[in-house]
Structures are given as C-alpha cells and as structure tokens.
C-alpha positions, 0 to 999 in steps of 0.5 A: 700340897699333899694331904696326910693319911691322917688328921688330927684336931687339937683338944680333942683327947680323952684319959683312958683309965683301963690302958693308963693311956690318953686316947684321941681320934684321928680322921682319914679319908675312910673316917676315924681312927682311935689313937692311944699314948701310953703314960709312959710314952708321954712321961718320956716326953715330959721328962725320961728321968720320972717313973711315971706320972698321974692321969692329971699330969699326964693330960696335962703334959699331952696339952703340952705336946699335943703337936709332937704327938700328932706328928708321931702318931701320924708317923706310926699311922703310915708306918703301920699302915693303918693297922687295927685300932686303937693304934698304941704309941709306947715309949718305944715310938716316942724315942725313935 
C-alpha cells in the first residue's frame, strides 16, 4: 500500500481566534504541517444555508466531520504541493 503525503491524528484541533478558523497539524515525512479551516468552510459542511457559526459550534461540527476534512485537507495538501504553511481550507476547497 502506498503512504500518504500527509497525516493526520484524530482529536488533535484547536480554535484559532485571530483567523476565526480551526487549526490542526498534519505529519509527513519531513515533520508537521499546520493546516487551517475556516468557519465558513466548516459552515458549509454543517449546512450551506447558515451564515455562519459560533467558535463552539464550529469545533463542535469539525468533530462531526472531522474525517471529511482530513481527507480535503490532504487533497489540497497534494494539490498544493505542500505549499507554505498554515495551508487555509476556505469554503471554496469544501465545495470542490
């Protein structure tokens, strides 16, 4: 089986006031890799027709979908090749 690029340990999240945004931390073969979601992005997972969400909810929704965002976040991890970190999920990455 082939390893991912990039991984990622469940629980491990944090809010991230000053970005309005859930920050957690990904693990590849050169070491981590600080990954953040927008509220907005996780609103759109909870449900499009909100126009937004409190820091409770929104770490209470990224429990919820905590292994879909994994799996964007890796897809963007690739996509991006990396890229500079903090890699940003917007709402953008959620609905693609």
């Amino acid at each position: 089986m082939t390893e991912r690029s990039v991984r990622f340990d469940m629980g491990d999240y944090r809010w991230v006031p000053h970005r309005e945004s859930v920050g957690f931390i990904g693990t590849t073969e050169h070491g981590a890799v600080e990954f953040l979601i927008t509220a907005d992005a996780i609103t759109e997972l909870l449900n499009p027709e909100l126009d937004g969400i409190d820091p409770d909810t929104a770490l209470e929704a990224f429990i919820e979908f905590e292994a879909d965002i994994h799996r964007i976040a890796q897809r963007e991890f690739v996509k991006r090749l990396g890229g500079e970190p903090p890699i940003l999920i917007t709402s953008a990455d959620v609905v693609s």
